[in-house]
N, C-alpha and C positions, 0 to 999 in steps of 0.2 A: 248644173241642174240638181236640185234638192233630189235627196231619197225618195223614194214610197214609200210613204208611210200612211198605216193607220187611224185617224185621228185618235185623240185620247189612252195611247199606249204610251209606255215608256222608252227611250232609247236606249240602248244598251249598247253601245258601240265603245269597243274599249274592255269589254269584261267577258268575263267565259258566265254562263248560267248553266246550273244544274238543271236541268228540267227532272229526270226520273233518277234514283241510285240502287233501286230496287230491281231483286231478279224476276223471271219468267211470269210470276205467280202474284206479282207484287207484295208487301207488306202495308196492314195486316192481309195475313191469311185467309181465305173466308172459312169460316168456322172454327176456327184455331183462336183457344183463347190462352196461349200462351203469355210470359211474361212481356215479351215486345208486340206482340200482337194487341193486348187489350192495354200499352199504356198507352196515357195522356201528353205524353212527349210527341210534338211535333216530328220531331226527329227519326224518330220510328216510325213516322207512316210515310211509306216509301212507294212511288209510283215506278212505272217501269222506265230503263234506261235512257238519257237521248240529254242532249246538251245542245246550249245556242251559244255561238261564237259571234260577236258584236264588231264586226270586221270595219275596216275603213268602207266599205261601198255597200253594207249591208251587213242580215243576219243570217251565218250559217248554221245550219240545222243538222246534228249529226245523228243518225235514226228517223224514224218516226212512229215513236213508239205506240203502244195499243192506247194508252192514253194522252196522246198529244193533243186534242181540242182543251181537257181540262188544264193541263199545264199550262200552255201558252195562256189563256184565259187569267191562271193564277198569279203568273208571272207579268204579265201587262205586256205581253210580245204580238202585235197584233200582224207584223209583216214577217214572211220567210221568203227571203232571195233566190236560195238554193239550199241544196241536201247535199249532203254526201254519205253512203253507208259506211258502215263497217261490216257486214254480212245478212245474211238472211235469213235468218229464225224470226218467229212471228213476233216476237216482244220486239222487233228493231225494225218491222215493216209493216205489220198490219194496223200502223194509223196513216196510213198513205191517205185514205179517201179523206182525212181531216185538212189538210192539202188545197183542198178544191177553191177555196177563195182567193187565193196568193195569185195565181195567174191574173183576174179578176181584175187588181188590185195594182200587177205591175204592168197590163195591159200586153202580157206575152207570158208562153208556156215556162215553167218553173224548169231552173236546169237540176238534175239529178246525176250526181256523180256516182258513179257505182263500177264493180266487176261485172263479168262476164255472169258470173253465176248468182248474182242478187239483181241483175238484168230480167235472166230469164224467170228466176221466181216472180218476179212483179207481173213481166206480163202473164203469167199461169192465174195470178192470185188473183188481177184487178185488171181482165182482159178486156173488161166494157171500158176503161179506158183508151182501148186501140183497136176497136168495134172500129171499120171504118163506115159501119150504116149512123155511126155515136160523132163523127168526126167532126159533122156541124153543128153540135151540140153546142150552147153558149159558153161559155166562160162561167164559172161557178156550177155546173151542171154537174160537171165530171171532172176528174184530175185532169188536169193540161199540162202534162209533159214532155221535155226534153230531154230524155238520156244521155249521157256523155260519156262513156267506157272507162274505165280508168285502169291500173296495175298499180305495179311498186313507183311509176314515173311519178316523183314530183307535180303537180300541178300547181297553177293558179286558179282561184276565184275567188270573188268581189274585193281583190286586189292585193290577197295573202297568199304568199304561196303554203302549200300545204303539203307535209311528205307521208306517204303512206306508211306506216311499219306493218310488216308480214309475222304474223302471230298466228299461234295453234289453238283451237279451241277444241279439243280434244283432235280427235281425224280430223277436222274440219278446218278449212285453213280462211281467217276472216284477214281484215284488216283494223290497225290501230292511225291513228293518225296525230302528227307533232304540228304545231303551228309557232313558229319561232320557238322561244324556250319551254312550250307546255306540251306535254305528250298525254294522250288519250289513250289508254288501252285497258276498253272493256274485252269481256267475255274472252278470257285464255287461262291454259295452265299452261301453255310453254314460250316463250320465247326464242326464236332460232339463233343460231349463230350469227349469221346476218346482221339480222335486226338488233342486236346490243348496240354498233357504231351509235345507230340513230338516238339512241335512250343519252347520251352523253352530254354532262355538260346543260341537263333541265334545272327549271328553276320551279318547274311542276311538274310532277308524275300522277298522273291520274290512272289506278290500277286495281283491278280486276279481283274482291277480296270477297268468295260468296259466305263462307262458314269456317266450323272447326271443321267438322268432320271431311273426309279426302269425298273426292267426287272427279267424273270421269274429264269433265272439259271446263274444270272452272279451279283457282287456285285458292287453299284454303288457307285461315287465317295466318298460319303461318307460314305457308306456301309467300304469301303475299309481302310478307315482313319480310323474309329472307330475300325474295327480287328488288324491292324496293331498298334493300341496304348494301346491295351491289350496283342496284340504278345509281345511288348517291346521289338523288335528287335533293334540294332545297327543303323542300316539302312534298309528301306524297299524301295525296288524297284517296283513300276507297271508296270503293263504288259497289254495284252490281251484287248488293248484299242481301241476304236471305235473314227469315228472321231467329235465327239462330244466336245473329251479335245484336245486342241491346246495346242500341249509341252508347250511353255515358257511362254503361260499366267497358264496355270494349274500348271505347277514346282514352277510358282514365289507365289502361293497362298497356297501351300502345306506346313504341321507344320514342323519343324526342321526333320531331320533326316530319312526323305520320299522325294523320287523323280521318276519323269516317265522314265521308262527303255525306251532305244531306240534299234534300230537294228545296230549291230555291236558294242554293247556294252561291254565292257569285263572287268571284274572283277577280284579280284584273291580267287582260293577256298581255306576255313580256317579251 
């Protein structure tokens, strides 16, 4: 039985997509007419965080970031199978209601992978979706969800399995997630001990690089450089950037085999 799909989108099955690489606040800034703020480089206009994963039986969605209608739109992704978080700050949850067509579409509620504690923010933040006076609402009305709990356990979905990595984001404890040899791991400045086995042995590092200057829950440029050259990954991509690194001068100073991820970037998963 063929996928659901969208008509008139593209497939992406097979590839990682950037959707956002941008922090909290996105880049440009508003009002800020700094040097990466007001250039003309694509590259520097950065949405907020969240990627699609092109799986064998679908597209996984990791976030849903504040602006997830225009990315997906930008990108030609017109189907999302499932989510999965990584925690819950608003830049990695409050485009949930963008969501609402995908049930619609696969003819059943959207599965959502998450903890315990980006559970409970959902339903606090977007509780007319579990209004049970809402419950016979149609399909495309409201979000149509299926939570699915998740920890540190390994899972499967739409036919990859997926391992969670337990990462600090300052006090806050989110998750990163590998899928065969690519690791994901936005939003952290620590790494636990634990969690090094899993970084082992990539052939991508996707990591968590917001500025120069130090900050409480985010690793700074050369916080970034330094995990990334004990990762010993292949190639490491940064992400989750502030507009403090101007792409092509921070790309053209970075060691061999690290570069700044941008939006719309796409790779292939290995």
């Amino acid at each position: 039985m063929p996928l659901p799909q969208h008509p008139k989108t593209v497939d992406v099955r097979g590839e990682l997509v950037f959707l956002g690489t941008g922090t909290s606040i996105g880049v440009p800034v508003v009002g800020c007419d700094c040097k990466t703020c007001s250039s003309d480089n694509p590259r520097n206009w950065r949405t907020r965080c969240g990627l699609v994963l092109g799986l064998a039986e679908g597209n996984l969605l990791i976030d849903t970031p504040t602006d997830l209608r225009s990315q997906l739109l930008r990108e030609g992704i017109g189907v999302i199978h499932a989510v999965a978080y990584t925690h819950s700050h608003a830049d990695h949850i409050f485009g949930l209601d963008d969501v609402r067509a995908f049930p619609f579409y696969l003819g059943h509620d959207l599965p959502i992978y998450c903890e315990e504690s980006v559970k409970s923010r959902i339903h606090k933040s977007f509780d007319y979706a579990f209004d049970p006076q809402t419950a016979n609402w149609p399909r495309g009305a409201l979000p149509k969800l299926e939570i699915r709990t998740i920890d540190e356990t390994p899972f499967t979905v739409l036919g990859a399995e997926i391992t969670p990595i337990r990462l600090h984001h300052g006090r806050m404890l989110v998750l990163g997630f590998r899928v065969g040899n690519i690791a994901y791991c936005t939003d952290t400045n620590r790494i636990p001990d634990q969690s090094w086995p899993l970084l082992e042995d990539l052939d991508v590092l996707i990591l968590d690089c917001l500025r120069d200057k130090p900050h409480p829950t985010h690793f700074t440029l050369t916080e970034a450089i330094e995990t990334a050259e004990r990762v010993n990954a292949k190639q490491t991509l940064f992400t989750h950037i502030a507009h403090e690194l101007e792409h092509e001068e921070t790309n053209a100073a970075l060691p061999k085999g690290m570069e700044m991820a941008y939006d719309g970037l796409k790779i292939p998963l290995t």
